[in-house]
C-alpha positions as CSV (number, residue, x, y, z in Angstrom):
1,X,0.0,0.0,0.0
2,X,1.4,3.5,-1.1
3,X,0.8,5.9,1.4
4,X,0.7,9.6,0.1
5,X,2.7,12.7,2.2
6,X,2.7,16.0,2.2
7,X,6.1,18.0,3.9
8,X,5.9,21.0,5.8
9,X,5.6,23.7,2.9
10,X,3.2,21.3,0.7
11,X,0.7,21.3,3.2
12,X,1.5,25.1,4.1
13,X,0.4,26.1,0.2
14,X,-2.5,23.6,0.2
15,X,-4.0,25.8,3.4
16,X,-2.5,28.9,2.1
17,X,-0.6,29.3,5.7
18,X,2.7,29.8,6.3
19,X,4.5,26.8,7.5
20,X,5.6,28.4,10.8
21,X,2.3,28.2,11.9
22,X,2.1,24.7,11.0
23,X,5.7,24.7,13.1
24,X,3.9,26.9,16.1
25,X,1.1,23.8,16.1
26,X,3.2,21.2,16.7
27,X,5.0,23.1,19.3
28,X,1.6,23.8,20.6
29,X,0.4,19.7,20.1
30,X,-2.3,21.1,17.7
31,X,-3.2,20.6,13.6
32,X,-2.8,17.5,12.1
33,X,-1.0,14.6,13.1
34,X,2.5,14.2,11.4
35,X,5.6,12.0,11.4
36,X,9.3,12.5,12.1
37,X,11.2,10.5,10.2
38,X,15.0,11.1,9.9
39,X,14.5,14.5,11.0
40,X,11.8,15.0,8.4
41,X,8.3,16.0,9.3
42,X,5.8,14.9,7.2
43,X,2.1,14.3,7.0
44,X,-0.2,11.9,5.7
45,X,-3.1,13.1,3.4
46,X,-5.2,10.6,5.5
47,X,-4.2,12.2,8.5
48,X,-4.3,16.2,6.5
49,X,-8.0,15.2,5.4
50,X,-9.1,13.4,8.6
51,X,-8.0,17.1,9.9
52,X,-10.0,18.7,7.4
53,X,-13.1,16.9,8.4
54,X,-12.5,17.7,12.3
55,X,-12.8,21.3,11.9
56,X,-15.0,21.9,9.0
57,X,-17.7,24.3,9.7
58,X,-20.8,25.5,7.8
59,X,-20.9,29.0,8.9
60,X,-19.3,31.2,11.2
61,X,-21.9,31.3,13.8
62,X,-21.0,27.1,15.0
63,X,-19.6,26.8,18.5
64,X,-16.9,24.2,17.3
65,X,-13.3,25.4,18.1
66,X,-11.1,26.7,15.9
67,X,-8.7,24.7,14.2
68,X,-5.7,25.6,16.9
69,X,-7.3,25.2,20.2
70,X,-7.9,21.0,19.0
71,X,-5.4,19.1,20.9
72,X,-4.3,16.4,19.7
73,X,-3.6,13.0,21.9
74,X,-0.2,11.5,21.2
75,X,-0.3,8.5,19.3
């Protein structure tokens, strides 16, 4: 099975973000999960749409939270 990742700045364009904020989240334990391997961070596009799904919202008005107060459980 071939299993799809996106690095730091491919996710970063994708959201339009900079990738210090997705830097900062990690810090923080929030976003997406990710992997470290070799010193590399990466992320699945499982895990990137998984995310998506989490903190999709139909209007502004919906109590969820936004996007960087979720934290994220260690694996």
């Amino acid at each position: 099975m071939l299993v799809k990742h996106l690095n730091q700045v491919e996710l970063a364009k994708r959201w339009t973000i900079s990738p210090r904020t997705l830097e900062r989240w990690r810090f923080l334990k929030t976003g997406p999960y990710y992997l470290k391997i070799g010193g590399r961070v990466v992320y699945r596009v499982e895990d990137v749409e998984a995310y998506e799904d989490e903190v999709i919202r139909r209007t502004t008005f919906e109590t969820t939270p936004p996007a960087n107060t979720i934290i994220r459980p260690f694996r």
